[in-house]
N, C-alpha and C positions, 0 to 999 in steps of 0.2 A: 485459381479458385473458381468454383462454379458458381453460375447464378444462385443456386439454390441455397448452396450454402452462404453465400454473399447474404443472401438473406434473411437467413435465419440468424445470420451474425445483428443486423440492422436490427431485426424483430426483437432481440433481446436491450438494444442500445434503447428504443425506444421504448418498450416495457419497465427499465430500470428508472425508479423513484424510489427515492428516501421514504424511510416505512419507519415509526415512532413505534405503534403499537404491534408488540409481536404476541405467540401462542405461548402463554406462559408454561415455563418445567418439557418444553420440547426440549429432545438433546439430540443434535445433530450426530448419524452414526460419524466415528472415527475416521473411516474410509471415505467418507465424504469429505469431511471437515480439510484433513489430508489431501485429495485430489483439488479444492479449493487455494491451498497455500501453497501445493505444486506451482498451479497456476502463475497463482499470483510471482514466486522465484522464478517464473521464465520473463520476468514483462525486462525490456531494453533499459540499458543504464550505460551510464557516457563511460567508457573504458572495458564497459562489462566489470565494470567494481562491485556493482549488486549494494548497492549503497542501502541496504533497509535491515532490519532486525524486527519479528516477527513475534510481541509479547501475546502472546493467548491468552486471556481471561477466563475462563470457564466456570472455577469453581465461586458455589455462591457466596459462600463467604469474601473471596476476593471482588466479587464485583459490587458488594454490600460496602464494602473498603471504597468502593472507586467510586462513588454516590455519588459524597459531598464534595468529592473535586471533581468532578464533572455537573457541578450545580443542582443536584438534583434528577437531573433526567432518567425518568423511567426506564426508557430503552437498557439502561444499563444493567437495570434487574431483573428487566422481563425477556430479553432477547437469549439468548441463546450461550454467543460468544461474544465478547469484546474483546477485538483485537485491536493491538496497539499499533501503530505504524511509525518507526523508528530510523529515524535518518540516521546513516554512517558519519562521522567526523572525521574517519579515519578510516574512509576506504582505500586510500593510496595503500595503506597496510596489505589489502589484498590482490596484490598487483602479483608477486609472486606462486601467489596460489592461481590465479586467473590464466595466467602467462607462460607458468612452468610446464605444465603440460604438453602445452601444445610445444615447446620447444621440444621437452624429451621424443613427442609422437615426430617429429622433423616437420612439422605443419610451421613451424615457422623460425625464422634463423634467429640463434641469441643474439646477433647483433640489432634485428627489430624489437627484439624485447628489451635490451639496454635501452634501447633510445624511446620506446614505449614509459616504462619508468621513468627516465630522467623527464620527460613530459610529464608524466603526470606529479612526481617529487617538485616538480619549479611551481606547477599548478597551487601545490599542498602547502605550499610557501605562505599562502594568502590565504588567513581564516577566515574571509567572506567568500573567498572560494570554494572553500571545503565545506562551509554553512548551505550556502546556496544549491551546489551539488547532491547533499545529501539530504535536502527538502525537493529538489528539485525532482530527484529521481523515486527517491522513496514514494512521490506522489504515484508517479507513473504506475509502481507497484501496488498504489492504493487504488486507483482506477482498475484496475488486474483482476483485483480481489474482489469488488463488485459486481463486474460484470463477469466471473467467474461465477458465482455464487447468483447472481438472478440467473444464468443457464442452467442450473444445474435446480433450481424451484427452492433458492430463499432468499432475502431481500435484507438491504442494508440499510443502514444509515450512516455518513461519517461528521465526527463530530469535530468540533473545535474550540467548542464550549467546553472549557476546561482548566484548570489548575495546573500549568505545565511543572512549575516551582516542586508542589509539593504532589505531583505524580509521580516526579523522579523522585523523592524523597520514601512514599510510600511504598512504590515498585523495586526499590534497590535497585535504578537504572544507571549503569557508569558513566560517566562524563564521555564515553566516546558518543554517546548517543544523544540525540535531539529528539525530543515529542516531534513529532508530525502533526496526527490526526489520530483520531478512536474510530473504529469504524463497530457498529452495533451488526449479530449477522444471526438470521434466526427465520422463521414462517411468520409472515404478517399475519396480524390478526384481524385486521379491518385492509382493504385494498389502500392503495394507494393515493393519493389526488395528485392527477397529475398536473404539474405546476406549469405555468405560460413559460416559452420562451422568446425571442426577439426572432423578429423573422430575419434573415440572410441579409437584405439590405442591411439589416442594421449593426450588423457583426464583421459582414464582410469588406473589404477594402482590395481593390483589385491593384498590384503592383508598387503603388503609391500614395499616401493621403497627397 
């Protein structure tokens, strides 16, 4: 990778702040919105399971639904889109779709894919494993989608302030799925404040505490 672009990657990590107020009845074109959640489906996940599901909120009546279990917060109704970020419970499920491929292309021998499975199937045994994985990674993907979306000139928020209980009741979310996070995605209205963080001593631990 070149410096340049090295740093224009940086320019964006440090430009991105959580933005409440956005430009109300802006509608993000289509092609955007899309080139945004491309993004987001390429971010890394432990098996390449793609542990996330991708609810889109757009319409206003649905996110006028999504208010009072998300407490009120504005963003919900002034922003753009709200998107849902949705943990897999059942990603092992997609082990054969991930996998098959590349066996039929000869890229990889069906006996790395049996034993690829049977890993991830002992894994899928333990549902704080499959809990964990599929918040774990779905995050990743939520990070994705941020920093997608301030490169391309709109700003997010993610939320967590929420009603998970009765999102899934509202949403008709099926039990394979776990809320994540909401993430608010639209044109600031007011810039950002950008918020303190710790400087390096105090984050970082070299080798060993």
């Amino acid at each position: 990778m070149s410096t340049q672009v090295q740093n224009e990657v940086l320019k964006v990590l440090e430009e991105r702040h959580s933005v409440k107020q956005y430009q109300v009845g802006h509608q993000i074109p289509k092609e955007v919105l899309e080139q945004i959640l491309t993004a987001t489906s390429q971010a890394p996940s432990a098996w390449n399971l793609q542990h996330w599901k991708l609810l889109v909120i757009d319409d206003q009546a649905q996110k006028e639904k999504l208010l009072p279990i998300a407490y009120g917060q504005k963003q919900i109704v002034e922003s753009s889109v709200v998107i849902a970020i949705l943990g897999d419970l059942e990603a092992n499920k997609n082990a054969d779709a991930v996998f098959g491929p590349a066996v039929d292309a000869g890229f990889m021998p069906q006996a790395m894919k049996d034993n690829l499975v049977a890993q991830i199937e002992g894994a899928y045994q333990h549902p704080q494993v499959a809990r964990d994985e599929a918040i774990r990674n779905a995050s990743l993907a939520a990070m994705q989608l941020m920093v997608a979306a301030k490169s391309l000139g709109y700003d997010t928020c993610p939320m967590g302030g929420y009603d998970a209980g009765k999102f899934v009741e509202a949403f008709n979310v099926p039990s394979r799925y776990v809320p994540v996070m909401l993430i608010s995605l639209g044109l600031a209205a007011t810039p950002a404040r950008s918020a303190g963080r710790f400087s390096l001593d105090q984050v970082v631990v070299s080798n060993s505490f």
